[in-house]
N, C-alpha and C positions, 0 to 999 in steps of 0.2 A: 364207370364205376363211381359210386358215390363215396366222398370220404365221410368217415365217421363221424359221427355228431360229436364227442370229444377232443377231438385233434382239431376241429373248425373252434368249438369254444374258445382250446387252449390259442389258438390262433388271434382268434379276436382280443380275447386276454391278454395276449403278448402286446398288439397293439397297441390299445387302452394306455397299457402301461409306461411303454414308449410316448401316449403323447402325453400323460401324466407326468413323468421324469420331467418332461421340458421346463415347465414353470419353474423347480425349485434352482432349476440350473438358472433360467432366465434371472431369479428372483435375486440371485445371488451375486449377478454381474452386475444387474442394479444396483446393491448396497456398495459391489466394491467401488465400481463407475464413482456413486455417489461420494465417494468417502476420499477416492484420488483428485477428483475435479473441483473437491469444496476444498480440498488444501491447496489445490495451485490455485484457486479464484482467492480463496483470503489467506494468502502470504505476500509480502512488500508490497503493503499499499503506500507505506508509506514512502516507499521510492515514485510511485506512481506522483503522490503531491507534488515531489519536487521538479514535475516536468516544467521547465519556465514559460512556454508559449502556454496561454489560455484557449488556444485551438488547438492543439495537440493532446492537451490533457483531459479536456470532455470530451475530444474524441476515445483517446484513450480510456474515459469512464463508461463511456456511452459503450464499447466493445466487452467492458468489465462487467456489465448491467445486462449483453445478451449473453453473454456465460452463466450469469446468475439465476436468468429466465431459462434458462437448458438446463441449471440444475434442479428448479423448480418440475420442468416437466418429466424429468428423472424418478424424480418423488413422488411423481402422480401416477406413472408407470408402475413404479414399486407399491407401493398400494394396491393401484387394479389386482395385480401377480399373487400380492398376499392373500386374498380371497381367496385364489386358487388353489394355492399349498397347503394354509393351514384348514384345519374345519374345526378346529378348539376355538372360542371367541377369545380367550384370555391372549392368546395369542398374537390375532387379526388387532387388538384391543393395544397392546403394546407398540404395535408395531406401525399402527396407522397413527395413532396420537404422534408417535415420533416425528413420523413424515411429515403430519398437518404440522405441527411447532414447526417444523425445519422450511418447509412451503412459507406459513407467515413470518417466517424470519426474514426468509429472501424479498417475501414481495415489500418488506418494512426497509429491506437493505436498498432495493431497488428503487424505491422509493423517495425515501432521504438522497441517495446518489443524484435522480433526476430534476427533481424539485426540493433541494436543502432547507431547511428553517435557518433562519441567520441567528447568531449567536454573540452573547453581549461583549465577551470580550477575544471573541477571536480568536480564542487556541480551539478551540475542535474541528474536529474533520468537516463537519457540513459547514464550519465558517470559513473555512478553506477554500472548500469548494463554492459555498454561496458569493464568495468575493472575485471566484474565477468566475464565474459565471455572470455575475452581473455588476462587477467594481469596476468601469473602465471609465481610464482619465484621460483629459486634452495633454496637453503642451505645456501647458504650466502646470503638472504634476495634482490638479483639481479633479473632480468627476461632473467637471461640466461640458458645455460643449465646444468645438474650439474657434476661438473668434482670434481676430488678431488687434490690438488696441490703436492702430492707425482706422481701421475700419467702424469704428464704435465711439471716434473721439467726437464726434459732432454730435452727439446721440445723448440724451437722458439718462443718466448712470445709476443706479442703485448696490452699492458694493456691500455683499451679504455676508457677514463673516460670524464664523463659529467651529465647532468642532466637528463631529460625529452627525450628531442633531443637525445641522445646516447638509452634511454631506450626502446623508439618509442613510445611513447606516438601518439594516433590513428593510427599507426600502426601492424592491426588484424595479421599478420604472420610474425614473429622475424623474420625468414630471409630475410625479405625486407629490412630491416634494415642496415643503412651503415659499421657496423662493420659485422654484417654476410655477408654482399654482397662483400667486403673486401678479407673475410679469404678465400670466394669462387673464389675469382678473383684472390689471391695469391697462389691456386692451394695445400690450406693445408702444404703448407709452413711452418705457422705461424699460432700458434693457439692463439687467439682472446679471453681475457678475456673482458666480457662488465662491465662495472662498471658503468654505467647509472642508477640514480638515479632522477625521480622526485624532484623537488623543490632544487635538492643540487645547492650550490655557491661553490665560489672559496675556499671557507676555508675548508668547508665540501672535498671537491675534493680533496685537497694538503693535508688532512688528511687521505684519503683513497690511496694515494700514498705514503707515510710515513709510513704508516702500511703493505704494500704487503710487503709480505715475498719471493716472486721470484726477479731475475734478469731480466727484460725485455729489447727483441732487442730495441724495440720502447718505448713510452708512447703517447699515440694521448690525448690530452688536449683539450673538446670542450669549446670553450667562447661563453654564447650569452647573449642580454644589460642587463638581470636582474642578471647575475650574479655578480652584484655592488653590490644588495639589502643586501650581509651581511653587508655593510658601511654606508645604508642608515639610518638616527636618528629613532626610531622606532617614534617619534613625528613629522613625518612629515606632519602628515593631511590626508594621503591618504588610511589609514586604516579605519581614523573614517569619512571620506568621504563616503568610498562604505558602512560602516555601517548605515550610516545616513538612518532616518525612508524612508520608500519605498514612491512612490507619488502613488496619490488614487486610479489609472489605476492598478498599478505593486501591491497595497497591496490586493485588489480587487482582484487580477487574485492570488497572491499566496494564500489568503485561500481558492479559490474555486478549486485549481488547483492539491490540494496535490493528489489527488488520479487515477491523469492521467498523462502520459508519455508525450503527445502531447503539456497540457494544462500548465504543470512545462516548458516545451524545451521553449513555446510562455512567457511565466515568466519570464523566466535568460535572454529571449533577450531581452524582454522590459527593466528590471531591468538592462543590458548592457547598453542600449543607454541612459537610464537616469543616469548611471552613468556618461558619457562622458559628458552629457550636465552638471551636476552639477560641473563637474571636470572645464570644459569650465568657467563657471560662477564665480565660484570660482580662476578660475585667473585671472579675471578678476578684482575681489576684493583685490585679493593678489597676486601685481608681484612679489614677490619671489616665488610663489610658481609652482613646477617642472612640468607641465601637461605631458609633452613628457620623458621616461627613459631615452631617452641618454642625457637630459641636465644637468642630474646628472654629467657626467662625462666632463663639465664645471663647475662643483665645485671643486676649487680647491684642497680644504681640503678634499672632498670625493673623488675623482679621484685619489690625493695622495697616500691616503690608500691603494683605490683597487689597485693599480698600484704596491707598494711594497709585496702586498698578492700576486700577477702572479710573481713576481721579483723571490722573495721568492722560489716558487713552481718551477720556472725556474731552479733555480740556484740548488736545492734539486738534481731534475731529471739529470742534464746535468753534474753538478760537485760532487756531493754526489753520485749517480746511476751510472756516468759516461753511460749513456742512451741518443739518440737520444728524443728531445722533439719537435712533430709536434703541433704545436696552431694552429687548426682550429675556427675563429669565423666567426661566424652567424650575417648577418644582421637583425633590426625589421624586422617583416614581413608586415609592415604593413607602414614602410616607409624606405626606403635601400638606396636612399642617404646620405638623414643625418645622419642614424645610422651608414656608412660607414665611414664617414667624421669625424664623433665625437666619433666613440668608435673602432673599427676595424682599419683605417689605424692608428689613434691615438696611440691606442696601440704597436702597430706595431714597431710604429715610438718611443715609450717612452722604452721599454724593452732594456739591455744590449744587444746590438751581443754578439753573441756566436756561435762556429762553430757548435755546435749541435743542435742550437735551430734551426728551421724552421716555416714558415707560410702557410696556407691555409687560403684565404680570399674567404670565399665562395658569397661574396655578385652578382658577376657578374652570377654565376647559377642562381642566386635567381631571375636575370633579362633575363635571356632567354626568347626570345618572345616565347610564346603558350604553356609554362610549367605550368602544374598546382605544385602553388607552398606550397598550404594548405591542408591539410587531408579534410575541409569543411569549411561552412562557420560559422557553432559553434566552430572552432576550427582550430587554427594558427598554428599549427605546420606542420614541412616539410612535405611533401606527399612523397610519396614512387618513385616519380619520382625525387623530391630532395635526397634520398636518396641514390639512385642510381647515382646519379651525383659526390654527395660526395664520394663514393666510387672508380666510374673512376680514381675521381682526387687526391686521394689520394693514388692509385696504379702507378700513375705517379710519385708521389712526391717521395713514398719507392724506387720504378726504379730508380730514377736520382739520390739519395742519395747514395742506393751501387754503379750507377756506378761511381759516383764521389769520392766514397772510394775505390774504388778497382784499381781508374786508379791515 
């Protein structure tokens, strides 16, 4: 007996519908899914920082970054699903844009997590992570490699001292670096101690030259404008300027921000530009007050200073050392006439002659047309193609030195 042609409809019907139900159920464990797994992936990241091994903690990031990509593929799920439930475009329209944002978020999260931009002065999350990942130091607390000075005492010395700039600071592979590019261009000649140190000044520097226990053929001495700040008053205003309470934009973004890479990077730059504009403001209200580094070194009383602190360190190297001392300075990066004008040739021009002392004014590299001359734009320091430039010219300068001693 045949059944009716309406009880088979209603039959088919029933089924249809059963597998129609499925999506919006599907559709919906997707959003929750989504919405549990993005607040356990971005809650205490900032406990994750504090893991102290640098191999535990990118592994640690590296596990954070495939959570990330699983909530990405979460979203592409939810997506497909939405075609299926809705059939209104306004819809589909709402609901995919969300996902596409929240997809480019993650792969921008995952992103910065695996390959960080380095950052100038080191409080953000990807500077954090850029210095685990690629800041490792010897024995003597440098990031160079580790020698021991019984091993090297018979050997050609070149003692490289400086700050940030000598250490590489956003520079991911030491031998880009102008003192390995150097020891590589002088053909193992001279082997190359780096004494680059983050945040050191002139005093810190003159003190780590005072303490080497070798004879060095050279000593390379980097200058650049902040190495005045051991002279600067520590009441100058400019400490408790950048401390001053955040404006409602940047305070806003930093609580909401602690547990995203992308969300802190959009923070320190806001938190940058309102520092300039309050700085602006503020000299406004107070002409003595320094906006620009190098107009420090139109104080006479602070220029003084620093200027006997290089004297100093000069005379150590060239008549105590009886050593060759190269001064290489650095113009701002961020304005190279007038820190050229007011703190490089100045210098230049206030130091005793001396037949040992020599100059490296790196400012006209620094103006090479079509040179990139910053690691980024989170971050001033030389690029590795200043780098390398520094090196050229500093393999010219040792050249014309012997041969102007030997002839």
């Amino acid at each position: 007996m045949k059944p009716k042609k309406g009880s088979l409809q209603k039959k088919i019907a029933s089924k249809e519908t059963r597998k129609i139900d499925f999506f919006p159920v599907a559709l919906m464990v997707c959003i929750v899914a989504l919405v549990l797994f993005h607040i356990m992936v971005f809650s205490n990241f900032s406990k994750l920082l504090q893991i102290p091994d640098a191999a535990d903690f990118l592994s640690a990031l590296k596990m954070r970054s495939y959570k990330i990509i699983g909530l990405a593929l979460i979203a592409l799920i939810a997506i497909a699903l939405t075609f299926k439930v809705f059939s209104k475009k306004s819809y589909q329209i709402a609901i995919t844009t969300t996902l596409w944002l929240l997809i480019f978020f993650y792969i921008g999260e995952v992103y910065c997590s695996t390959y960080p931009p380095s950052q100038g002065n080191g409080e953000a999350y990807v500077a954090k992570i850029w210095f685990k990942k690629y800041w490792k130091l010897n024995k003597f607390d440098f990031r160079d490699r580790d020698f021991s000075f019984k091993d090297i005492q018979d050997k050609k010395i070149i003692l490289y001292i400086g700050d940030s700039y000598v250490a590489g600071h956003g520079i991911k592979n030491p031998a880009d670096r102008s003192p390995d590019l150097l020891e590589k261009l002088l053909k193992e000649e001279y082997f190359i101690i780096n004494g680059g140190r983050s945040g050191a000044g002139t005093l810190t520097e003159s003190n780590f030259i005072r303490s080497f226990p070798l004879q060095p053929s050279y000593v390379i001495l980097n200058h650049v404008p902040n190495d005045i700040e051991d002279r600067i008053p520590p009441d100058d205003n400019i400490t408790s300027l950048y401390k001053k309470e955040d404006a409602p934009f940047a305070k806003f973004l930093f609580k909401h921000s602690r547990n995203s890479v992308i969300g802190d990077m959009v923070y320190y730059f806001v938190k940058g530009s309102s520092f300039a504009k309050l700085q602006k403001q503020y000299a406004k209200e107070h002409p003595t007050f320094k906006t620009n580094l190098y107009n420090w070194y139109q104080e006479d009383s602070i220029f003084t200073q620093h200027l006997a602190d290089l004297q100093e360190t000069a005379d150590y190297v060239t008549d105590s050392m009886k050593t060759s001392l190269i001064f290489v300075t650095y113009p701002d990066s961020y304005d190279f006439d007038s820190s050229n004008i007011y703190i490089n040739k100045k210098i230049e021009a206030s130091l005793r002659p001396n037949q040992k002392l020599y100059f490296l004014n790196t400012t006209e590299i620094f103006k090479t047309k079509g040179i990139k001359t910053k690691v980024n734009i989170f971050d001033g320091h030389p690029s590795e193609e200043i780098h390398k430039m520094v090196a050229d010219s500093l393999l010219a300068k040792i050249k014309a030195i012997e041969n102007a001693t030997n002839h």
